[in-house]
Steps between C-alpha positions, in 0.01 A plus 500: 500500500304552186140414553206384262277769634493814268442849589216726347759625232581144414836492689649222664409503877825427709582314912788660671648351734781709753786350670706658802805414611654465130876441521735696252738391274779720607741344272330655193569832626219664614341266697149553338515182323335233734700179537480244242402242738171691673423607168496157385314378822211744420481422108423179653260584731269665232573225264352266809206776526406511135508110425337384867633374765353168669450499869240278732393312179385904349692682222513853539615773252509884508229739428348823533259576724270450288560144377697567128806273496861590503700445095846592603737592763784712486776654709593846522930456518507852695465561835371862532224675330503645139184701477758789607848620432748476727 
């Protein structure tokens, strides 16, 4: 989730968020591809983050620790790291 806070460089500071328990699409082939439906689910979920969400007469929406608001949300489609090969 892209942030408004910027770094000392002048970078865009982003919120991760991790998920376990991913199910994968095995009839893609190699099963790294999460399925369409979670994927979906989640997109949501940060969509519901980043506009606010209304509970007990509050709206809420995501932030950093730090107060800067949350711009956009966005789903990784893979289920496994890619910082390294495999």
């Amino acid at each position: 989730m892209a942030t408004t806070k910027k770094s000392t460089k002048n970078h865009t500071v982003y919120c991760f968020s991790y998920y376990h328990a991913v199910l994968g699409d095995t009839s893609l082939g190699s099963g790294d591809t999460a399925i369409s439906s979670q994927t979906a689910a989640v997109q949501a979920l940060g969509d519901a983050w980043k506009n606010g969400f209304t509970a007990g007469g509050r709206t809420y929406k995501r932030t950093t620790p730090d107060g800067h608001l949350v711009t956009g949300a966005a789903v990784d489609p893979y289920i496994g790291h890619r910082d390294f090969p495999r």
